[in-house]
Every structure is written in structure tokens, then in C-alpha cells.
N, C-alpha and C positions, 0 to 999 in steps of 0.2 A: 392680461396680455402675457403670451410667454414669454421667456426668457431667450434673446439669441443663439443658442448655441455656439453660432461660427466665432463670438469673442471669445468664448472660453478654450482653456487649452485643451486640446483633443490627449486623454491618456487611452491607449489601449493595451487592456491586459490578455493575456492569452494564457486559457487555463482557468477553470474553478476548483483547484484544487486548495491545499490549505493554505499557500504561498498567497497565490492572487488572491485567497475571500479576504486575506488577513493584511493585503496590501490597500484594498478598497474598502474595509474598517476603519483601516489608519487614518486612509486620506484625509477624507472629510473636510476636503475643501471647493467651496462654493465657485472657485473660480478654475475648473478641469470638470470636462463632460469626459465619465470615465466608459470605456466598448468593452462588457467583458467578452470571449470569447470562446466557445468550447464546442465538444461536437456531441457534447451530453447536455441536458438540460436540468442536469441536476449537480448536485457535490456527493461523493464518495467517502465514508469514513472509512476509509481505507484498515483501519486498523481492529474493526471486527467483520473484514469478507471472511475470514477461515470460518465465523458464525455462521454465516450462511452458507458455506460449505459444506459445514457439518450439522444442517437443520437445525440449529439452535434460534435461528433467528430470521424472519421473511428479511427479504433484498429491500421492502418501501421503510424497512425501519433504518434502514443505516444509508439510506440515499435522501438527501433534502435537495429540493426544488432552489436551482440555481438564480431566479428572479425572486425568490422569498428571502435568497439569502442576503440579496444586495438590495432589499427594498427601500433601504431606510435613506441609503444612499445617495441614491437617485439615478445610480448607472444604468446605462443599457443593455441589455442583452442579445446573443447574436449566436442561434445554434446553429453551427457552419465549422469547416476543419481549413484551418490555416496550411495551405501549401508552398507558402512560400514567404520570405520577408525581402524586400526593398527596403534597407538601409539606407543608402544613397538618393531615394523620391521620400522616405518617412511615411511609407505606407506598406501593409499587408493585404498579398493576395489569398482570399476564399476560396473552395474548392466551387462553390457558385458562381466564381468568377467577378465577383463585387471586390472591387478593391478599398485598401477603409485606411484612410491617413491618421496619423498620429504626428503629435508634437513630444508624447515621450509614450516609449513601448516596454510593456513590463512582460517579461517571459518565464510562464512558470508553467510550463507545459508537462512535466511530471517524467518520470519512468517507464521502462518496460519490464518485461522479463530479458533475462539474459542468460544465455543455455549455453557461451563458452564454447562453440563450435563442436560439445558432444554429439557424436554421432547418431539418429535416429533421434534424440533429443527435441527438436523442431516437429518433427512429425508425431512423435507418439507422448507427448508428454503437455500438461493442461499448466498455464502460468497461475497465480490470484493475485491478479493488481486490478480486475474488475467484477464490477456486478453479475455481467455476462458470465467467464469465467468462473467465479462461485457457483453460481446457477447451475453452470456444467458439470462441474465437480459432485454438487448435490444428487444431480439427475443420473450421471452416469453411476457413483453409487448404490442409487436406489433402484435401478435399471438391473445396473451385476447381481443385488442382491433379491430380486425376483425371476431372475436366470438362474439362478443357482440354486436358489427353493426348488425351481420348476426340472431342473434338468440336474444337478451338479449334488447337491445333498453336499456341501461342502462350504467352510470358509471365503471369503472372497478377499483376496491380496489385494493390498493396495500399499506402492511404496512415494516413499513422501522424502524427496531430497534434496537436503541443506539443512541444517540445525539450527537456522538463527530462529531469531521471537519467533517467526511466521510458520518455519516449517514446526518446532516444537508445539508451538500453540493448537493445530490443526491436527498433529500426532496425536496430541490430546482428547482432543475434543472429539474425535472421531474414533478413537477406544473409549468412552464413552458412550457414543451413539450405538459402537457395536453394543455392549451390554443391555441397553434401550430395549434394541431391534431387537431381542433374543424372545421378546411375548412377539413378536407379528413372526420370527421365523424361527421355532426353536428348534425344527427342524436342521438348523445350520449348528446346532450345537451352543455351549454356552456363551460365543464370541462370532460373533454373524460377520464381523473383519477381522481379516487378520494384518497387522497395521505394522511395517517396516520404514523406519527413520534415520538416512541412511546420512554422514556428514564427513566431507571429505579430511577435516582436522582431526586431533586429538581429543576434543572434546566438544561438546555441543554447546551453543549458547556464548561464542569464543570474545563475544565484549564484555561479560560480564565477569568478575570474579570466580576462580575454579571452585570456592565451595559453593557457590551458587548453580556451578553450570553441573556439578555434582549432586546435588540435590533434585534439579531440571529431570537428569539422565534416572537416577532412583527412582525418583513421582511415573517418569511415563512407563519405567520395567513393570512398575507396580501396578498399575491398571493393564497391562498385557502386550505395549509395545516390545520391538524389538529393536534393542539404539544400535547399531553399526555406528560407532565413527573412524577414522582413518582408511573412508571407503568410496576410493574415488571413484567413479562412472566410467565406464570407455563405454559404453554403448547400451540402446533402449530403444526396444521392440514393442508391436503391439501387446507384446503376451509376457514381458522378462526385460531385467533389466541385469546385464553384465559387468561386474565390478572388475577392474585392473585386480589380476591376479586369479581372476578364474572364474570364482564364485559368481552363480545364474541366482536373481532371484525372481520367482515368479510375481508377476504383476499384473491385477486385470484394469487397475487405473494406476498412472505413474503421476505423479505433481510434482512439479519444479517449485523450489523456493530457493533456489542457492543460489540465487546472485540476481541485482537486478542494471541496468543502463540507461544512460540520457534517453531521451523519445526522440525521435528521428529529426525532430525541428533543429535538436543541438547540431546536426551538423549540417544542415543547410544553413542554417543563422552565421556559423563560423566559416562557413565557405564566402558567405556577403560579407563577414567584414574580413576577411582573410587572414583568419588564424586555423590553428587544427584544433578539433576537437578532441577530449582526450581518449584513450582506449575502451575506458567506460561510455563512452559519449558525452562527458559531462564537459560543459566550459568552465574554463579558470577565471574567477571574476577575483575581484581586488575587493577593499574593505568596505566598498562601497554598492559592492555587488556589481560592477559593470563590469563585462567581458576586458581581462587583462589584454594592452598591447597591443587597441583599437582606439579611434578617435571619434566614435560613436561617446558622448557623454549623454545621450538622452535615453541608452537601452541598455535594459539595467534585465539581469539572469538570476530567479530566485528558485529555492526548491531544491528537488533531487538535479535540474539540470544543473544548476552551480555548484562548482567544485572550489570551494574555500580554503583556502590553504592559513588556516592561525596555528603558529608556533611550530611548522614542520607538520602538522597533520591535517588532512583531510577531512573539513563535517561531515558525519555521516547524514546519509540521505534517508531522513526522519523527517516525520511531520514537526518537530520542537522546532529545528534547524528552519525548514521552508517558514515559520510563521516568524520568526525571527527576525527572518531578510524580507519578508513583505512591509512586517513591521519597521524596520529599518530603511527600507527605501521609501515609502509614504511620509518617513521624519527627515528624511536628506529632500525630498522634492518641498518639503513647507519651511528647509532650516539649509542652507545649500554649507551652512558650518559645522554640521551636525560632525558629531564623530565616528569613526569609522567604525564597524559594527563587529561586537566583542561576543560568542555565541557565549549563553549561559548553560549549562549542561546541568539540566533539574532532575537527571539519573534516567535508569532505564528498569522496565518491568516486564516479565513477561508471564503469565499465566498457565497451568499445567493444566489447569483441571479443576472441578467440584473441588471449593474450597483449598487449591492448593496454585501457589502464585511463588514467583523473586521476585525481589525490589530492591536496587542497590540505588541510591541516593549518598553518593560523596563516601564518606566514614560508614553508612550505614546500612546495612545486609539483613533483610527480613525476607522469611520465606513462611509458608504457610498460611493460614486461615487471616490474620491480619494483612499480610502481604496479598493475599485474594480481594479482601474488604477495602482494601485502598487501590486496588487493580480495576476495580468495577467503579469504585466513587470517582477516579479519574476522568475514562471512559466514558461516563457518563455527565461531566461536566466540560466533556470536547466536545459531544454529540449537537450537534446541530438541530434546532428544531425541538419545540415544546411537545409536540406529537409525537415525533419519533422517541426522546427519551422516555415520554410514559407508556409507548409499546416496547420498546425494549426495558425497561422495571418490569412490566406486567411479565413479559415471557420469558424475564431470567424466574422472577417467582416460583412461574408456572414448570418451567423443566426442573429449579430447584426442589423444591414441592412433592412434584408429583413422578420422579425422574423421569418425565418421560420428553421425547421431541415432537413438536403438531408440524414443524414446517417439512414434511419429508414428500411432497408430492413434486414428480414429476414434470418439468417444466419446458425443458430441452433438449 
């Protein structure tokens, strides 16, 4: 016989990102029939898209099957895009039109890009906060540089701006790929892109430690980037992107990574329970994760949308942070005593290149071929899915190896 449903309490999460997989792990309670929610049917390791960006790695390795993820569980799944929340009925409307109640809503609906109202920015520039995206960035590279073989006999510009992990990691990775590409076009000479990494601050990399973010800026000179920083944007065309002060640089592909904001649900959700959402789009939730300053106690803000305020600063909007708060609100709904949730900061890493990585952990600053070797073993024990990690071993191997890239085909 089955089991009722209608007795148990209805949770519904919205999002399969790391927030919600990590909230429906925690639960693991027999008495809440949990709805996840998404309008992908997969999870996103958000934190190797620049791989597939940069052909280092196919999109089915770093995507896992959103019903594989919650199998164990027993949740539901429901690929559909939430337009709207009823706080006031305890239900969410589908872009289906199906409306789905809940007794508690968990919202971890993630990030976008954020362009800061740069001019031409919207129009001529590619975000990577998805698969899609990557996809595009791959394709239009490999696109400019079969244009270029064919007509141009020349370098292909590509500027990449914002210096945190995301824009560094891809500067990287893609002054490598140039070097690759130079047996399929050596006709482009010995550097098939010519890779500009452009960041508004004084230095790149600006969470980490300066001799770190020093180190970051030496590794990508030294593979043939070129670092601008203190180079703020006023404007980007399909062909050139124009810095405050003057300077044109040409661009046949421009990537945004400088900045990212709440997803648009943040501020429809803040407009139902009538707060504002902040300038990033993120809600101000309490130690509990529920949106501060609201009498909603059943909806609870995890992820990049919550804006956490411990000790005067803001958690950053990281995957460590979202799993955190899933994990913490799955232990306040089975412990309603639990205490209020304290983020642990287990450091930051980011990756330059073949064999060259930062890893600042508390007191402790490693860079190089060890900080590479703990960069990958990380990574790969966040990766989702038994599959996916031994295609991703198999094809770092394989580019370590043999330096070369196989995922460079065409897709978009």
C-alpha cells in the first residue's frame, strides 16, 4: 500500500542548486513529502563551467541528473519555472500554470550575471553561470578562430572582465587552449588568442591575500595574458570594448564575470512579503535563514539569494556558504532549538593553470603544483555523480598528458 502523501508535510524547494541538493540530504525526514523545483533537470557544478568554456571538459561531465540526485530521498521532481510565490495561500505558481502548496518553502533559486548597467554590456557580452552559456563561449571561440584561419590570418581577441576566481580561472585556461589550437591553426601564429583580463580594482583575485593575488597576476602574464587592473568599463561593442579613460580594446568575444545578483524570484518573493530586496537582488535573511522583517516563519532564503549579515559582513555568494544554509535549515526544521547558523569559512582556491593553483586556508598560503593538486582533489570530491567524476579524471589525464583539448567542437 502506499504511503498517504496528504499526511505528511508538503516541503517545497525551488532550485537544484547546491543550497537545495544540500537541504534535501539533510532532511531526511520520513514525515515531509519534499517538490524540488527547477527548470533544468539536472545540477550544475557551477564551479568548473570556465572548463567547458575553455574545451577542457564536455557540459554532461559537470551536469548530474536532478532525479539521480534526490533518489535516495524520495523527493519529487518537477521541471517547470516558478513565476510566482503566494505567501499568504503557501503555495507556488508554475509557468504551467499548476499551482503546488507547501507547508514550508525553501528558496534557493541561485544567481545571475550582473552587468552594473554598463553600457552595451547586456547586448554584446556572454555571462558563465550556465551550461548553455559555456557552450556559447566554447562555440563562439572556435567559430572566431576558423574565421580567422579562413579570412583574417591573425590572433583572435577575446577580453574577459572581472578578476575574481571565475574571470582568472578562464583567462587561464584559455591561454592555454590558445597554445593547444596552434597544431590545428599555426597559421594564427604561436598564440591562436590573444586573451585580455581586464579588473576594475587594484589587484585581481581582491579576497584573497595580495601575495596571492600577485602570484595569480604573474602565472597568467606568464602564459601570455594581459592583466589590466584599475580598468573600469564605460562601454562594449560587438567588436571593442572601451575603458574610462580612453583606451579601445579590441574584442571578437567579450565575457563578463564581474559581478553577479539575486535571480529575479528575489524580488518578486520580497515584494509578497513586503520587504525590499537589496541592490544586488539578494534578501536579508536572519541566523535562521528566513527573510528578515517578515512573519512568514515557514520560508526560509538559501544560497546566493541570502544575504547574511555575521559580524558586519556579508557571506559571500559561494557554493561553501549555499550548502551551509541548506544544511542548516534541514537541522532547524527536525530541531526547531537548533542554533543559529555560524558560516565556517574552510578558505578559498582558485586555479591558474597546468599545474599552477592559490589556496589560502586561514594562516595558510600555498601556491603552485600542491595548491593545483589540492584544487583538483577538492573539485572532485564536490562533483556530483560517480560517472561524471571518472569522465572528468579520465579527461584532465587526457589534456594533462597529451596537452591537448578533444571537447572543441561546435555546438551553438
Amino acid at each position: 500500500m502506499k504511503p498517504d502523501l496528504t499526511l505528511k508535510k508538503q516541503v517545497v524547494v525551488i532550485g537544484a542548486g547546491f543550497g537545495g541538493l544540500s537541504f534535501i540530504k539533510a532532511l531526511d525526514d520520513s514525515s515531509s513529502q519534499i517538490t524540488l523545483i527547477d527548470t533544468h533537470n539536472y545540477h550544475t557544478f557551477s564551479p568548473l563551467l570556465y572548463q567547458v568554456a575553455s574545451a577542457g571538459l564536455t557540459a554532461e561531465s559537470i551536469a548530474h541528473p536532478a532525479r539521480a540526485a534526490i533518489r535516495k530521498s524520495g523527493a519529487t521532481f518537477l521541471l517547470d519555472t516558478v513565476i510566482d510565490i503566494e505567501p499568504d495561500h503557501n503555495r507556488v505558481l508554475l509557468g504551467s500554470g499548476e499551482r503546488i502548496n507547501y507547508d514550508t518553502l525553501v528558496v534557493a533559486a541561485g544567481s545571475v550575471t550582473a552587468d552594473f548597467g554598463v553600457k552595451g554590456a547586456k547586448e554584446h557580452t556572454l555571462g558563465m553561470k550556465t551550461i548553455d552559456e559555456a557552450l556559447l563561449i566554447r562555440s563562439k571561440v572556435m567559430r572566431a578562430l576558423e574565421d580567422a584561419s579562413r579570412y583574417g590570418h591573425h590572433a583572435v581577441p577575446i577580453v574577459i572582465v572581472g578578476g575574481g576566481p571565475t574571470g582568472v580561472e578562464l583567462a587561464g585556461a584559455l591561454a592555454e587552449l590558445s597554445k593547444v589550437l596552434h597544431k590545428d591553426f599555426p597559421e594564427l601564429g604561436p598564440s591562436a588568442l590573444k586573451v585580455t583580463l581586464v579588473e576594475a580594482g587594484d589587484r585581481l583575485l581582491p579576497m584573497f591575500p595580495d601575495s596571492l593575488s600577485a602570484v595569480a597576476k604573474r602565472d597568467l602574464i606568464r602564459r601570455g595574458v594581459e592583466v589590466l587592473t584599475q580598468g573600469q568599463v564605460a562601454e562594449v561593442t560587438a567588436k571593442d570594448v572601451s575603458l574610462k579613460g580612453g583606451r579601445l580594446l579590441e574584442s571578437n568575444l567579450t565575457v563578463w564575470t564581474a559581478g553577479v545578483k539575486g535571480n529575479s524570484l528575489g524580488d518578486i518573493l520580497a515584494r509578497h512579503l513586503g520587504v525590499s530586496a537589496r541592490r544586488d537582488g539578494r534578501i536579508e535573511v536572519d541566523g535562521h535563514c528566513r527573510p528578515t522583517g517578515t512573519s512568514y516563519p515557514n520560508i526560509f532564503v538559501v544560497g546566493d539569494l541570502a544575504a547574511r549579515n555575521e559580524k558586519g559582513t556579508i557571506l559571500p555568494m559561494v557554493a561553501p556558504v549555499a550548502m551551509q544554509m541548506g544544511r542548516h535549515v534541514a537541522a532547524l526544521l527536525k530541531d526547531p532549538d537548533h542554533p543559529e547558523l555560524k558560516y565556517r569559512d574552510k578558505g578559498s582556491m582558485a586555479t591558474i593553470g597546468r599545474s599552477d593553483a592559490v589556496v589560502w586556508v586561514g594562516k595558510i598560503r600555498i601556491s603552485g603544483l600542491i595548491a593545483w593538486l589540492a584544487w583538483l582533489g577538492l573539485h572532485l570530491a564536490y562533483l556530483l555523480g560517480g560517472r561524471n567524476r571518472l569522465q572528468v579524471v579520465i579527461d584532465w589525464g587526457w589534456n594533462y598528458l597529451t596537452y591537448d583539448r578533444t571537447a572543441r567542437q561546435i555546438l551553438r
